[in-house]
C-alpha positions in Angstrom: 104.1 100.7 86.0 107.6 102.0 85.8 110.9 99.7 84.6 113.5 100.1 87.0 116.7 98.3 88.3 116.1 95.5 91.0 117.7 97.6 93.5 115.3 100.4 93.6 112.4 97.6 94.2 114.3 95.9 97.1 115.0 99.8 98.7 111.1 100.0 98.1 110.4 96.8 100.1 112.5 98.1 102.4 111.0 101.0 103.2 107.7 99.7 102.9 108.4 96.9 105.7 110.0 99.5 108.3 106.8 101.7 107.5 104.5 99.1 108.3 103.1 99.6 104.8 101.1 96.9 102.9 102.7 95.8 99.7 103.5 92.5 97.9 105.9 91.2 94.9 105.5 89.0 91.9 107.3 86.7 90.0 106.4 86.2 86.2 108.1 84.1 84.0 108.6 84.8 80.0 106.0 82.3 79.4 103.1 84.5 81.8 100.3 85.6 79.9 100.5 88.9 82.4 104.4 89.4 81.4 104.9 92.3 78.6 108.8 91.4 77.7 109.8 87.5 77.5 112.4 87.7 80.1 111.9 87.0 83.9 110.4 89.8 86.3 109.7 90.9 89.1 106.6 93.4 90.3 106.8 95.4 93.5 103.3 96.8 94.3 102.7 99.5 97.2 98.8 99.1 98.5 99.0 102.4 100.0 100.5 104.6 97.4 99.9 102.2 94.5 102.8 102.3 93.4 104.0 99.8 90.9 107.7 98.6 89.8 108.8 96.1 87.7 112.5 94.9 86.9 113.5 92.6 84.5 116.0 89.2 84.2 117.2 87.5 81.6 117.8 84.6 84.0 115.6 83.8 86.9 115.6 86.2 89.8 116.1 83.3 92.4 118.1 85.6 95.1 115.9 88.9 94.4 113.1 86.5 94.9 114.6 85.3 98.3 115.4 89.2 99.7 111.9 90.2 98.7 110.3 87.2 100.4 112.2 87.5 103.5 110.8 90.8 103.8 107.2 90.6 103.1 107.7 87.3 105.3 109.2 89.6 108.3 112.3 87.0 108.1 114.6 89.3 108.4 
């Protein structure tokens, strides 16, 4: 899985949307059992390509969170 900035993850769901590709986001709090650092973050997974992203908050991604569901949601 590869750290990145938020931005990078959201141009990825993009992408991933207009391409018809499957792919689907998580949320983890510092508290997750799953979660490596103790800050918020968020995991962008491609089912195609596998690829996997994760960015990390110090304070919860609420409006990430809303962009990324919108997306996978086709809200947009």
């Amino acid at each position: 899985m590869k750290e990145v900035d938020f931005d990078i993850i959201l141009k990825s769901a993009e992408r991933s949307y207009r391409a018809k590709v499957k792919w689907h986001f998580h949320i983890l709090t510092p508290a997750c059992i799953f979660n490596k650092e103790k800050k918020f973050a968020i995991i962008f997974e491609d089912e195609v390509s596998k690829e996997q992203l994760v960015a990390f908050f110090d304070e919860k991604p609420l409006k990430e969170g809303e962009k990324l569901e919108a997306l996978f949601y086709g809200r947009v």
